[in-house]
C-alpha distance (Angstrom), angle and dihedral (degrees) to the residues before:
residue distance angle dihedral
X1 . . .
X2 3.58 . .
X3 3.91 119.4 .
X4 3.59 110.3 -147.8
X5 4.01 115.0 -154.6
X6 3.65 116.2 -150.7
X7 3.88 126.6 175.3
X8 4.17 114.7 -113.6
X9 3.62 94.7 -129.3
X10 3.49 92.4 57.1
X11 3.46 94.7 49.5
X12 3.68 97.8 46.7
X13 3.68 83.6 50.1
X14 3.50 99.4 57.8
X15 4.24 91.9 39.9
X16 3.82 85.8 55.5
X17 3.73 96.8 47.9
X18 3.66 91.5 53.5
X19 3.06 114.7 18.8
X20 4.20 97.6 48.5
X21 3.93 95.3 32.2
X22 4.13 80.2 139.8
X23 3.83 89.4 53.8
X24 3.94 95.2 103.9
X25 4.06 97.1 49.0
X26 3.68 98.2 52.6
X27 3.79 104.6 131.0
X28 4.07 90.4 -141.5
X29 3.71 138.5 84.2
X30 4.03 87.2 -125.1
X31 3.93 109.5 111.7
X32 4.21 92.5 -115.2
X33 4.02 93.0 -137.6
X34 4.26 85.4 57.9
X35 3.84 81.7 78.3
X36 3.76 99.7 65.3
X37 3.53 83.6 35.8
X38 3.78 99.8 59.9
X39 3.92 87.0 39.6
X40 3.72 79.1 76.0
X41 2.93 99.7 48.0
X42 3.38 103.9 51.7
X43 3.92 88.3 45.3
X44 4.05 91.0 57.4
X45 3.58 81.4 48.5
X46 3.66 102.2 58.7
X47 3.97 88.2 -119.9
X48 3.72 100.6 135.3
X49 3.26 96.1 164.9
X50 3.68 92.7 51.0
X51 3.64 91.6 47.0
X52 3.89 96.3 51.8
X53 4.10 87.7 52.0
X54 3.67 87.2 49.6
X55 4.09 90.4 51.9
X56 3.48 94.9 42.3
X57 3.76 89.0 58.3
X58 3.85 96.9 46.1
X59 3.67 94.7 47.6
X60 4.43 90.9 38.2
X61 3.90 88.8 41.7
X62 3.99 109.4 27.5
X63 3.50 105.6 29.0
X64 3.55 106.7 -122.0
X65 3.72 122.8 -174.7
X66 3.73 111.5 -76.8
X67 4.06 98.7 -134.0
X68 3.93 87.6 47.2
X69 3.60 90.2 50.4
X70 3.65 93.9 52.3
X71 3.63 90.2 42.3
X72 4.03 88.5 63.5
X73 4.36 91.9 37.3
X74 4.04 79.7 62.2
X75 4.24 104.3 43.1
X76 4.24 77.1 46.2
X77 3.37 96.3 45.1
X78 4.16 112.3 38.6
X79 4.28 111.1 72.1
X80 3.73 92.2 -138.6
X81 4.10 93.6 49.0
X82 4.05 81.5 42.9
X83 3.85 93.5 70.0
X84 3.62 102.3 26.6
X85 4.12 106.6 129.4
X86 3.89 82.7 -153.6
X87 3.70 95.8 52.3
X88 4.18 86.0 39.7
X89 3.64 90.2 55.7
X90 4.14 91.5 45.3
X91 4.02 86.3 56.8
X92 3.87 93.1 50.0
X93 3.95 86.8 46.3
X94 3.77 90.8 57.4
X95 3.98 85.5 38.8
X96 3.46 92.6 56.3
X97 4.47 96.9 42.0
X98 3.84 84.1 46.2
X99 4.05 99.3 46.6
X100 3.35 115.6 131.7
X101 3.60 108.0 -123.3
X102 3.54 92.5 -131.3
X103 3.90 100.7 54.1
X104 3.82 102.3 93.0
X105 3.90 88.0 51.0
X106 3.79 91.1 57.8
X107 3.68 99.1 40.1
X108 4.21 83.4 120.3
X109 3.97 90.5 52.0
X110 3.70 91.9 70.9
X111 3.44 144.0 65.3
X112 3.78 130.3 -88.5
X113 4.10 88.8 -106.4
X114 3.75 83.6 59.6
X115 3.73 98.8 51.0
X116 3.65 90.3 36.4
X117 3.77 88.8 56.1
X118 4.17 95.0 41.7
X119 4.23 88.0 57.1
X120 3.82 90.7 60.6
X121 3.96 84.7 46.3
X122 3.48 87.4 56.5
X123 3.76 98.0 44.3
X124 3.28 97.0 51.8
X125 4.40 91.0 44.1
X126 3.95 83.0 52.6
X127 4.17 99.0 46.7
X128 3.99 79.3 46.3
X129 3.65 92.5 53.7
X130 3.93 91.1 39.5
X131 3.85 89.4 55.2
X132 3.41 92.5 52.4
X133 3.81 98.1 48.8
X134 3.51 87.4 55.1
X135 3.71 106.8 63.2
């Protein structure tokens, strides 16, 4: 099988265009893309019920695709998808196209649940990363 290479800017490019189209008509001071983005977060953090308010809101408030909605209701709803390090490191892949650019930078902004939540992120981006360098 072929592996295709594509460049994360792109691809965060092209998930924001379509996925967030409603991103600039949100009637709240909370960056729209922050809601797939904690979604993730939550996820990694075993905070399903977290993560299904945070999915509800994206797909209510943004307009995301219904079949990749319901994809994500499923991995967030199902035990065995739940604790899946496959389906743990898909979540942190879509955490990491999705990022806002500005979260690292306003790590000290948020609460410790946040920060808390953004270290698992990160351990699980850098035991992708590792598993990659090693084959």
């Amino acid at each position: 099988m072929r592996e295709i290479k594509t460049h994360p800017i792109l691809i965060r490019k092209v998930f924001l265009n379509y996925v967030l189209i409603k991103r600039n008509t949100l009637p709240v001071p909370y960056p729209s893309e922050y809601l797939l983005f904690d979604f993730c977060l939550a996820f990694l953090s075993s905070d399903y019920t977290d993560a299904r308010l945070y999915l509800d809101h994206a797909y209510r408030m943004l307009g995301i695709p219904h079949p990749f909605y319901m994809i994500l209701y499923l991995l967030t709803s199902i035990d065995r998808f739940r604790t899946n390090k496959s389906v743990n490191e898909f979540i942190a892949i879509i955490g990491t196209v999705i990022k806002p650019l500005s979260a690292e930078s306003q790590l000290d902004q948020y609460d410790s649940n946040f920060n808390e939540r953004y270290s698992k992120y990160e351990k699980t981006m850098t035991e992708i990363h590792e598993s990659f360098s090693e084959k």
